[in-house]
C-alpha positions in Angstrom: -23.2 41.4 -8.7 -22.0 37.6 -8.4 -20.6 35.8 -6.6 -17.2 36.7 -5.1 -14.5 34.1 -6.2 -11.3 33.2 -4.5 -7.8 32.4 -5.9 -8.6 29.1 -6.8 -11.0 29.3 -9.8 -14.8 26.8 -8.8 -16.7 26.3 -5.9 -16.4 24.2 -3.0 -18.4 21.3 -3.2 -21.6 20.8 -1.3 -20.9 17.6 0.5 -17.7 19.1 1.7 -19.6 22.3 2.9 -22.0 20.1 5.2 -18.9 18.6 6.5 -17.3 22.0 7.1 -20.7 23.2 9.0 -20.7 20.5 11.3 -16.9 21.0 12.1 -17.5 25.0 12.7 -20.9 24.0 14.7 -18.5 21.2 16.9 -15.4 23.4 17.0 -15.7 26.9 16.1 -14.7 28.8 13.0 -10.4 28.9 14.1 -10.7 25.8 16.3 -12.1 23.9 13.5 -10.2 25.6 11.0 -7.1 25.1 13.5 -7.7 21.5 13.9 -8.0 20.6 10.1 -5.1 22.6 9.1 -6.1 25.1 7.1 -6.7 28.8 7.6 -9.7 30.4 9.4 -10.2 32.5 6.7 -10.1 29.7 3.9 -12.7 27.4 6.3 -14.8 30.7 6.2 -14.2 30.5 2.2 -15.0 27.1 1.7 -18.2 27.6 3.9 -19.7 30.4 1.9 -18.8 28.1 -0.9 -16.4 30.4 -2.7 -13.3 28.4 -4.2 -12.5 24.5 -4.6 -10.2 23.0 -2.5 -7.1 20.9 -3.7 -7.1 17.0 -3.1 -4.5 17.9 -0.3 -7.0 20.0 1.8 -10.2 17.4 1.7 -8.0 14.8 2.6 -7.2 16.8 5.8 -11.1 17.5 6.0 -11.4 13.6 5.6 -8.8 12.7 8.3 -9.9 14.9 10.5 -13.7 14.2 10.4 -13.5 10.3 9.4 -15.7 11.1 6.5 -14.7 9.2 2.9 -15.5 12.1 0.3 -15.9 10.2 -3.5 -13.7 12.6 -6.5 -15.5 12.1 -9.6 -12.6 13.3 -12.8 -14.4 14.0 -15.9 -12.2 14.7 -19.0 -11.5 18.4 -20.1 -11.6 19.1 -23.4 -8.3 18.1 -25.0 -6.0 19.9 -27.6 -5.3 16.1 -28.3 -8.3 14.2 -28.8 -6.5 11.1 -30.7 -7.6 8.6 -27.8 
């Protein structure tokens, strides 16, 4: 059986998980999940590395931790490839 996936199709990102594990080590799983903004349940998520978080959500990881997290875009394959 695989892994269990959330809404959100992907995975969290790894960098973003050791974050996360430092913030539920300093905080707690609902203090830490409190204190971002996000649900205890979605921290818990993201830490088992189930589901990818919207730009919206890492910032809050960002702000509350201080860290600078780098998004690299790649292109999808278009319907349009006339660029």
């Amino acid at each position: 059986m695989g892994k269990p996936r959330a809404r959100g199709n992907g995975e969290t990102p790894a960098e973003l998980i050791e974050v996360l594990q430092t913030v539920k080590k300093e905080h707690g799983l609902v203090g830490g999940a409190a204190a971002i903004g996000i649900s205890h349940s979605q921290l818990h998520r993201y830490l088992r590395g189930i589901g990818c978080p919207t730009l919206e959500t890492i910032q809050k990881v960002a702000d509350f931790t201080g860290t600078t997290f780098e998004i690299k875009v790649t292109p999808r394959e278009s319907l349009n490839s006339s660029f």
